[in-house]
C-alpha positions as CSV (number, residue, x, y, z in Angstrom):
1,X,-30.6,-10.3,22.5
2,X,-30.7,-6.1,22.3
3,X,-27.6,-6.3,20.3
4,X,-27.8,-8.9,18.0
5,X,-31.0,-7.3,17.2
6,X,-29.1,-4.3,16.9
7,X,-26.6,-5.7,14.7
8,X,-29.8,-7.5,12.3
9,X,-31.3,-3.9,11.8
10,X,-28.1,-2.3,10.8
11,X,-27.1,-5.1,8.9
12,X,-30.7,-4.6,7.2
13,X,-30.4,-1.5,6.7
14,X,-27.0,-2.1,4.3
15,X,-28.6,-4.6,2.4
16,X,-31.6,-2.2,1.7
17,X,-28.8,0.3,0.4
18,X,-26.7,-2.9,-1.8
19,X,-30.1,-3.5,-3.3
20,X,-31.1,0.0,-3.5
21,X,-27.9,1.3,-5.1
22,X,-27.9,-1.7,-7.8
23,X,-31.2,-1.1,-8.8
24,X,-30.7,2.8,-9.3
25,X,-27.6,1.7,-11.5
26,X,-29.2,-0.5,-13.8
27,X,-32.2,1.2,-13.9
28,X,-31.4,4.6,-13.9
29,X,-33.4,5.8,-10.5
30,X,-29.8,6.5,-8.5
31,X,-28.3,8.3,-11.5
32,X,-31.4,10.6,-12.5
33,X,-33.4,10.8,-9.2
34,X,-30.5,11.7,-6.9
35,X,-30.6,15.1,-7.6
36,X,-34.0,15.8,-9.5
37,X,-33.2,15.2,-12.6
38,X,-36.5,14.0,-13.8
39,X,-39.5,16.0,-12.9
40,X,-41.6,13.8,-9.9
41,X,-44.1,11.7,-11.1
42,X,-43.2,11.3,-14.5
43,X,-44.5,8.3,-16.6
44,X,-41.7,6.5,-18.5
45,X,-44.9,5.8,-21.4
46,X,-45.0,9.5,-21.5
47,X,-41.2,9.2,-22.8
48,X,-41.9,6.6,-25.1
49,X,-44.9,8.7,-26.8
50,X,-42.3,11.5,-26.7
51,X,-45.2,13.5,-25.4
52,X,-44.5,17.5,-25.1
53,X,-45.1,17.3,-21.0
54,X,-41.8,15.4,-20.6
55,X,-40.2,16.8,-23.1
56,X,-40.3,20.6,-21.5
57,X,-39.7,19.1,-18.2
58,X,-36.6,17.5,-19.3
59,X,-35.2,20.5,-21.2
60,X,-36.2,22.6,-17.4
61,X,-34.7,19.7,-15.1
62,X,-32.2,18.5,-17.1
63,X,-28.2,19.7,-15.7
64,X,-25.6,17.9,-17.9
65,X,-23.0,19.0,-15.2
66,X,-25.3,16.8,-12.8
67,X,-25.7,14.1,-14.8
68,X,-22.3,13.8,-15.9
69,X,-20.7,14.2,-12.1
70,X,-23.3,11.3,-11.1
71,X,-22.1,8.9,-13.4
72,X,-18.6,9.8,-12.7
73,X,-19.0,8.8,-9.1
74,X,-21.0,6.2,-9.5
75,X,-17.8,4.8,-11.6
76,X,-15.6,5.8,-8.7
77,X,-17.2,4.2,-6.1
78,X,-17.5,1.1,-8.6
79,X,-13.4,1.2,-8.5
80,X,-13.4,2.4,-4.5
81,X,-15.4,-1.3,-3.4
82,X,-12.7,-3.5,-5.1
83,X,-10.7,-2.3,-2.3
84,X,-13.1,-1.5,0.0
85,X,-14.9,-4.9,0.5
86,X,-11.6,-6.3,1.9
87,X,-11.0,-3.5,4.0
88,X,-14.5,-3.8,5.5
89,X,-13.7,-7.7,6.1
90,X,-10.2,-6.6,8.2
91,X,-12.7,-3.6,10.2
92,X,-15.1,-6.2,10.9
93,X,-12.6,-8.2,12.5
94,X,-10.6,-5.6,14.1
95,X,-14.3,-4.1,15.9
96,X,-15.5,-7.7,16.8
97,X,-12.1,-7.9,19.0
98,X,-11.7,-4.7,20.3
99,X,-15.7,-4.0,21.1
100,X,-17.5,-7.1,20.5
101,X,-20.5,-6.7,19.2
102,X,-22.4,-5.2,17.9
103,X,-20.6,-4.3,15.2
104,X,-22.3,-2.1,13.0
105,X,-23.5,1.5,14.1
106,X,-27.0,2.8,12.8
107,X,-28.8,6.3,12.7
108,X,-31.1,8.1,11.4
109,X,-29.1,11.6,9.8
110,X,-30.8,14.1,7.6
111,X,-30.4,14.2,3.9
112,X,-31.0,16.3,1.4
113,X,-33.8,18.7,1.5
114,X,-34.0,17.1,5.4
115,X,-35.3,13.8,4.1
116,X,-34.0,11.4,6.4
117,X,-32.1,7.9,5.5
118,X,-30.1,5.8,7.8
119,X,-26.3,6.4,8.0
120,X,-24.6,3.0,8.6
121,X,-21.1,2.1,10.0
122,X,-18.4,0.3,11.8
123,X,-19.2,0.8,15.6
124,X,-15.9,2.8,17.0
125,X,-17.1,3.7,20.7
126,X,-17.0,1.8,23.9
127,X,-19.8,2.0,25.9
128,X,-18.3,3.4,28.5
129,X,-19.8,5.5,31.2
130,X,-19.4,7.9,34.5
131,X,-21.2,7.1,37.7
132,X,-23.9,9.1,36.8
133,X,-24.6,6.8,33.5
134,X,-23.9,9.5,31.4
135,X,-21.4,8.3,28.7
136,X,-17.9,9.8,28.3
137,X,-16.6,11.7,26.1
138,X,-16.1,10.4,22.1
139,X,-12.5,10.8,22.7
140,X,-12.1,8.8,26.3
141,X,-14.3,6.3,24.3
142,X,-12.0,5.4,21.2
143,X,-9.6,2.6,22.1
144,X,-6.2,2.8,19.6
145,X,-7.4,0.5,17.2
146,X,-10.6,2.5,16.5
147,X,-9.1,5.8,16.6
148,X,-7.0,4.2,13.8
149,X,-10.1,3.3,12.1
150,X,-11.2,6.6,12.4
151,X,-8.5,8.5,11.0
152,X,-8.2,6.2,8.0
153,X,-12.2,6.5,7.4
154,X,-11.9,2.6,7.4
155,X,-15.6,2.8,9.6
156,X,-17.2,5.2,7.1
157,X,-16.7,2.3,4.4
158,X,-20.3,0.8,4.1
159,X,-21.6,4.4,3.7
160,X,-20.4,3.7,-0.4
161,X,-23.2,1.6,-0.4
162,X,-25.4,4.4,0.3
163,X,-23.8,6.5,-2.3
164,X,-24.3,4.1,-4.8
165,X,-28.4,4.4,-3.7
166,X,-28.0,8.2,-4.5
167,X,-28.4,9.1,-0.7
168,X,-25.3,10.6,-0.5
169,X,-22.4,11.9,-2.3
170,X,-18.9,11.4,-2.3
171,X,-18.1,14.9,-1.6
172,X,-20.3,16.8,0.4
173,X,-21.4,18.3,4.0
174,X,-21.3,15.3,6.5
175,X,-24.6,14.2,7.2
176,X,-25.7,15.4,10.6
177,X,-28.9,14.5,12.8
178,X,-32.2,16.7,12.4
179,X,-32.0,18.2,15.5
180,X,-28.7,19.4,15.1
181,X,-29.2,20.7,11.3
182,X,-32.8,22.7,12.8
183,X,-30.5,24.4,15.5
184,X,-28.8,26.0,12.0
185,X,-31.8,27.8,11.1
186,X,-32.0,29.3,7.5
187,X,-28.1,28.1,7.5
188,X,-29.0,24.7,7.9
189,X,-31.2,24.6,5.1
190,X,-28.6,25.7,2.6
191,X,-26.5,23.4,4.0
192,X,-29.3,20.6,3.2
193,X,-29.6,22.1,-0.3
194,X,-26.5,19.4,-1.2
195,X,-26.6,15.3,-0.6
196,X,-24.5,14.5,2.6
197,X,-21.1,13.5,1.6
198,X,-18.4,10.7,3.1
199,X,-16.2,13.3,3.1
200,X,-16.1,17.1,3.0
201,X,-14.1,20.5,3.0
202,X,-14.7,20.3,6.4
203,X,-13.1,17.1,7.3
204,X,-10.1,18.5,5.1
205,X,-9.9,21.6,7.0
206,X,-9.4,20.7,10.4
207,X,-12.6,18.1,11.1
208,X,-12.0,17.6,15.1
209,X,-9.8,20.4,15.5
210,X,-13.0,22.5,14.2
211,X,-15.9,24.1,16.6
212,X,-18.8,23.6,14.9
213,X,-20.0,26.6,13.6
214,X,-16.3,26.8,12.0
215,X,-17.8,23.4,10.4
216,X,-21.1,25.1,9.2
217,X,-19.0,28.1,7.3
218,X,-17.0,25.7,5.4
219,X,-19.6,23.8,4.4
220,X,-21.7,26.6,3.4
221,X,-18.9,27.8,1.4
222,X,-18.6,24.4,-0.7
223,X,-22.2,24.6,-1.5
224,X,-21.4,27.9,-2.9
225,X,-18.1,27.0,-4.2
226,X,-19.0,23.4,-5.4
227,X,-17.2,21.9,-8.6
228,X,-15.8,19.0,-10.1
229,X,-12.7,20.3,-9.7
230,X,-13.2,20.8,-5.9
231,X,-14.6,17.7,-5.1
232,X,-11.5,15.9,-6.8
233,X,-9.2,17.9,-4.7
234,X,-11.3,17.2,-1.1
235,X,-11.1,13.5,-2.7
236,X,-7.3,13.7,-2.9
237,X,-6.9,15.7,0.3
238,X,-8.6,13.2,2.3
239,X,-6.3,10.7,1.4
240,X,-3.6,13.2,3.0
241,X,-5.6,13.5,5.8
242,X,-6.0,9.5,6.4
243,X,-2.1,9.5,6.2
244,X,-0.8,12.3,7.7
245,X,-3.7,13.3,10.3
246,X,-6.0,16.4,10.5
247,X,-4.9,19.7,10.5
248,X,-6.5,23.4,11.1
249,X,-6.4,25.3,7.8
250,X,-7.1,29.2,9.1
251,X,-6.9,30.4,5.6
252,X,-9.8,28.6,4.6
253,X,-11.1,29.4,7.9
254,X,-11.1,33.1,7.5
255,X,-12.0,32.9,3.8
256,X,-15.7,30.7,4.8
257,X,-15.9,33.4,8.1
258,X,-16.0,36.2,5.7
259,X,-17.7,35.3,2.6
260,X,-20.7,36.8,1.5
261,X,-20.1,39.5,3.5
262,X,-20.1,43.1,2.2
263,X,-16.5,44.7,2.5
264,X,-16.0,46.9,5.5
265,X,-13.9,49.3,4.0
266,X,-15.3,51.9,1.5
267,X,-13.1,54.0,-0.5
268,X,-15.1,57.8,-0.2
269,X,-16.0,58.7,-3.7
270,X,-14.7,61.7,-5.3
């Protein structure tokens, strides 16, 4: 009964995103709200009266570059379910006879500006355990199949569900529990300053081959660093990464480690 209850809530939880993310597309909410474009509480008669108020807080909110990049990956994730719903049918069945159920794997991560949302995706762990009932180790608790499913990003799948709700991005700083992201300090909120992404310059940089405050500097440095043009080359990356496996990239490494930083080496002046 725990995990078919289990299962129901995570399974509730994705429909609340499908319904979510369709009614932000056709209504606008996912596309404008996901990033404050619209000033809170605004009053869509007010738009209709073209009343001053709105107007200056459009021409202060407004970002074209955000707008524009929304709708862009809105379209992409659009194109990205044709295949996905099929390969979410296959990881449902490959879970269901490699764990059994449940299938699906709920928790609640923070978001941007710490608001909290509920990440959702294919279970990949065993439950397995020492003799102290502590569990083991991610790793010793992957069986082939799922560490396949892993490396692909197969189990990450119904998280383009939640992009589509304007939860998270595409491209962005993994979303990570509050605990975790309040251990970071001042560091952490920077890092929260972006929507959570299903994949990030972290996860092309070495992902499990990274400690984690390796992961924090290269996430920081995409927020800095963020562009179109960088989040299309994560996007391609990652497919290098699903096919070929992770690797440690020290250059990028040493360039997140030391930016920001003043130069240590001063030339005297004449």
């Amino acid at each position: 009964m725990g995990q078919a209850c289990m299962e129901s809530e995570c399974l509730a939880s994705l429909f609340h995103y499908v319904c979510a993310c369709w009614g932000g597309i056709f209504w606008g909410k996912a596309i404008f709200e996901s990033r404050g474009v619209f000033c809170s509480g605004f009053d869509a008669t007010e738009v209709l009266r073209g009343a001053p108020t709105f107007s200056f807080c459009l021409l202060q909110a407004l970002d074209c570059w955000t707008l524009m990049n929304r709708l862009l990956e809105i379209l992409i994730c659009l194109s990205m379910l044709v295949i996905a719903v099929p390969l979410c049918a296959v990881t449902y069945l490959i879970v269901i006879a490699t764990l059994g159920r449940p299938v699906m794997f709920r928790q609640t991560r923070d978001g941007k500006g710490g608001v909290p949302f509920n990440v959702v995706k294919f279970r990949t762990l065993t439950d397995d355990r020492d003799e102290h009932g502590i569990w083991l180790p991610d790793e010793d608790r992957l069986t082939p199949a799922t560490k396949f499913l892993r490396r692909t990003r197969f189990d990450e799948l119904p998280q383009l569900f939640i992009i589509l709700a304007g939860q998270m991005a595409l491209v962005g700083p993994r979303p990570l529990m509050a605990e975790t992201i309040k251990g970071f300090g001042a560091e952490g909120v920077k890092r929260g300053s972006v929507r959570p992404g299903l994949t990030g310059w972290s996860q092309v940089s070495g992902n499990t081959a990274l400690n984690d405050n390796e992961k924090l500097k290269l996430d920081l440095w995409y927020v800095a660093h963020r562009s179109t043009a960088l989040d299309f080359r994560i996007l391609i990356e990652t497919i290098g990464v699903a096919l070929f496996g992770e690797h440690r990239r020290e250059d990028r490494i040493i360039a997140a480690e030391h930016w920001g930083k003043p130069p240590t080496n001063t030339q005297a002046r004449a």
